[in-house]
C-alpha positions as CSV (number, residue, x, y, z in Angstrom):
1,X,-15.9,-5.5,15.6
2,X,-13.6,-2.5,15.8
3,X,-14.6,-1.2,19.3
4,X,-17.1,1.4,20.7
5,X,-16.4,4.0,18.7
6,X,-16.5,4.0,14.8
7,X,-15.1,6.1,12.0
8,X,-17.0,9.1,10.9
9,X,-17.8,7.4,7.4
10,X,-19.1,10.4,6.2
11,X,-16.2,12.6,6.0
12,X,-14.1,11.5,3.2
13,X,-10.8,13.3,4.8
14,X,-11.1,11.2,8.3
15,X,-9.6,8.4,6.7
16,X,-6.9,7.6,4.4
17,X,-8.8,4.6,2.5
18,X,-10.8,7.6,0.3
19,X,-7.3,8.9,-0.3
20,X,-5.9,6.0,-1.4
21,X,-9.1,4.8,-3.5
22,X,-8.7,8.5,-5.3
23,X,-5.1,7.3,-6.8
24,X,-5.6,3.6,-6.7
25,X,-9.1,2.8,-6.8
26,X,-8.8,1.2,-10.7
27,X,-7.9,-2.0,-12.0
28,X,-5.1,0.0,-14.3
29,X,-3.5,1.8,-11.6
30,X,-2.5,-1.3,-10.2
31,X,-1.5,-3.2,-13.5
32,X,0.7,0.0,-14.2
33,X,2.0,-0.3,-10.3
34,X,2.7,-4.5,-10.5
35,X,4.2,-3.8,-14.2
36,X,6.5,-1.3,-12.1
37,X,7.3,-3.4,-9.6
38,X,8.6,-5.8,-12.5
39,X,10.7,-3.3,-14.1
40,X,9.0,-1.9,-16.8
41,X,9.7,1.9,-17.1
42,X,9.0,3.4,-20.6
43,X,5.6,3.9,-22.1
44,X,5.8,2.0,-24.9
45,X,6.8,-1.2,-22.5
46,X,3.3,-0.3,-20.8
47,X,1.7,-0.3,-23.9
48,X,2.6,-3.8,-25.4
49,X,2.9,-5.7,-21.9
50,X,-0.3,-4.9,-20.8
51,X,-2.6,-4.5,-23.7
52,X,-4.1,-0.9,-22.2
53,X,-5.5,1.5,-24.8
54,X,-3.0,4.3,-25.3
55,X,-5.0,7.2,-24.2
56,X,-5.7,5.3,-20.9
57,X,-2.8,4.6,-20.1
58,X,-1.2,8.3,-20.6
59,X,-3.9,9.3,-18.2
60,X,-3.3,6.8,-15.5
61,X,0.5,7.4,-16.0
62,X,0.2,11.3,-15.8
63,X,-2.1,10.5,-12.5
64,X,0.5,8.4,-11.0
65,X,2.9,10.8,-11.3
66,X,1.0,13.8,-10.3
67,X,0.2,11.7,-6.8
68,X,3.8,11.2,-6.4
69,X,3.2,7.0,-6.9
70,X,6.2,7.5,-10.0
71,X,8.3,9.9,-11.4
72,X,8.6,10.8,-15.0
73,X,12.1,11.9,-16.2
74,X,14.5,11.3,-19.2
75,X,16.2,8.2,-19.6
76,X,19.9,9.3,-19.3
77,X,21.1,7.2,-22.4
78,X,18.3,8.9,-24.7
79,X,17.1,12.3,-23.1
80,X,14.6,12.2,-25.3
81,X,12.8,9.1,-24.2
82,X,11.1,9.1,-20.9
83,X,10.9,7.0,-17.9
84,X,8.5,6.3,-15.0
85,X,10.1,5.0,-12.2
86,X,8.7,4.4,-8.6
87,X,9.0,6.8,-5.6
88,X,9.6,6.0,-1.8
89,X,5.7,6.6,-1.9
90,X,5.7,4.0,-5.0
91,X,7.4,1.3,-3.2
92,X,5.3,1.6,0.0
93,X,2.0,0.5,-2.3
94,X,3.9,-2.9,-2.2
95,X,2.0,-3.9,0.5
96,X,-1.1,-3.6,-0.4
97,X,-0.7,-4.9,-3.7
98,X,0.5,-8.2,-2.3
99,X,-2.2,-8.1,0.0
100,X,-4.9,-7.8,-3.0
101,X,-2.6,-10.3,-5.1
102,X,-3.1,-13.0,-2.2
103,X,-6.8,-12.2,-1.5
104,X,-7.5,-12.8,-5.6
105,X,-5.4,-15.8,-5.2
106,X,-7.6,-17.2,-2.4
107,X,-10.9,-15.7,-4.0
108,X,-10.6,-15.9,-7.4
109,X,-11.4,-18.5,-10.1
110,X,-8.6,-21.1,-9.4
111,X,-5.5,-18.4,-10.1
112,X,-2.1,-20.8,-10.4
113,X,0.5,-18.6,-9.2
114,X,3.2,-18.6,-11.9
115,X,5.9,-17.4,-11.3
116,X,6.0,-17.7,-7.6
117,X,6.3,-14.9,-5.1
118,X,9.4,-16.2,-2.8
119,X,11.6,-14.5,-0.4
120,X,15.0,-13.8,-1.4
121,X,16.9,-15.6,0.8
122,X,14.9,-19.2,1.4
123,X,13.5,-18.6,-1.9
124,X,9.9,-20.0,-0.4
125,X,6.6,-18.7,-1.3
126,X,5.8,-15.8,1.2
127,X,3.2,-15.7,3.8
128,X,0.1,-14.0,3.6
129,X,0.3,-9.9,4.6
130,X,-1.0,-9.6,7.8
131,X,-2.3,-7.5,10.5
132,X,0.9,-6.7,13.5
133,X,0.7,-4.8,16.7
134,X,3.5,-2.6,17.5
135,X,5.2,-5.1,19.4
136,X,5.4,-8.0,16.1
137,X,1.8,-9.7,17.5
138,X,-0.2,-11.2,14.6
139,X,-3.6,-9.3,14.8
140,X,-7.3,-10.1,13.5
141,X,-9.9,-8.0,13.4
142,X,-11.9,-9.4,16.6
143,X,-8.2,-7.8,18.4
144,X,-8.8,-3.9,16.3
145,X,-10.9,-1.0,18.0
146,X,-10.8,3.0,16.9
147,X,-9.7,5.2,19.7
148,X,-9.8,8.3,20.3
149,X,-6.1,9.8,19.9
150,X,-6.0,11.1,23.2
151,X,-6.6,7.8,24.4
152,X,-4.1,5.8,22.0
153,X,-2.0,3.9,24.3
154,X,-5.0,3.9,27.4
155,X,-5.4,-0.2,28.5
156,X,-8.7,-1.2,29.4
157,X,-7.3,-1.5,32.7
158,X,-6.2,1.8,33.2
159,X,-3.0,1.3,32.6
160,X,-0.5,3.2,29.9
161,X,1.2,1.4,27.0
162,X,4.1,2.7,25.1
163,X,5.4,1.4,21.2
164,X,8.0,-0.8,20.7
165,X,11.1,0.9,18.7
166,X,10.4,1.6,15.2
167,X,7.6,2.9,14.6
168,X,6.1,6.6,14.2
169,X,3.6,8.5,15.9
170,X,0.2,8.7,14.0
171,X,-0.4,12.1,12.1
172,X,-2.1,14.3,14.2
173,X,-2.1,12.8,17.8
174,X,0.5,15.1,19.7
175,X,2.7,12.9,22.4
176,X,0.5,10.0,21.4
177,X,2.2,6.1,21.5
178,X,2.9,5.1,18.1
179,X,1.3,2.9,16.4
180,X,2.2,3.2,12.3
181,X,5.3,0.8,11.3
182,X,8.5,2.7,9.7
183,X,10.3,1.2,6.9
């Protein structure tokens, strides 16, 4: 499905989806991250919203912010209250967190969506995250391969493709195409 060559699945650091697992991989390091996203910032709003044991939830909160997913500071009316809001790194979890919201949706046991996710300007229900090349192309996974990054960019046919504006090289692959999106 993904081409002639594979991922090395036993090396844990060849791949960012151990990584991510390591901060995200539990069901309340997403409730805390969706409870985020819906503005809730002080402990005790964690606490009462989403019915999580107290000493589970300073622990998930402490790992969230020693992974850089929030920062913990004062509140500036009351310095001695804190706050947890979301970093830059925070705020580009959205993603995925859609993504799993949608795929529970579609999976689970007959989930009603209430209230509705909807774009801001149409106020519609969004579409479902997907898969885009470089160039905006809707992707699924019979159109994926791994490369090699000294051949990212290499055509079948021999021929050299460069990215489309906005987007980054991928870490690691000197004067390779890119191929990650930049917000």
């Amino acid at each position: 499905m993904m081409g002639d060559i594979r991922e090395p699945l036993h090396e844990l650091t060849a791949c960012g989806l151990p990584e991510a697992l390591e901060v995200m991989g539990e069901r309340w390091s997403f409730m805390i991250l969706r409870a985020s996203f819906n503005g809730l910032h002080h402990f005790e709003e964690f606490l009462s919203e989403l019915g999580i044991a107290r000493n589970i939830l300073s622990n998930r909160l402490a790992r969230l912010v020693s992974h850089g997913i929030l920062d913990r500071q004062p509140c500036a009316d009351d310095r001695r209250r804190i706050e947890y809001r979301l970093t830059a790194k925070g705020v580009d979890l959205l993603p995925a967190m859609i993504a799993l919201r949608q795929w529970g949706q579609k999976y689970g046991t007959d989930v009603i969506e209430n209230p509705v996710l909807v774009d801001e300007q149409d106020r519609l229900p969004i579409g479902p995250i997907a898969i885009v090349s470089h160039d905006g192309r809707r992707l699924t996974g019979k159109d994926l391969r791994f490369v090699a990054p000294e051949d990212l960019g290499k055509r079948a046919d021999g021929t050299q493709a460069t990215a489309a504006d906005g987007f980054d090289r991928v870490r690691g692959a000197p004067n390779a195409p890119a191929l990650k999106a930049v917000r």
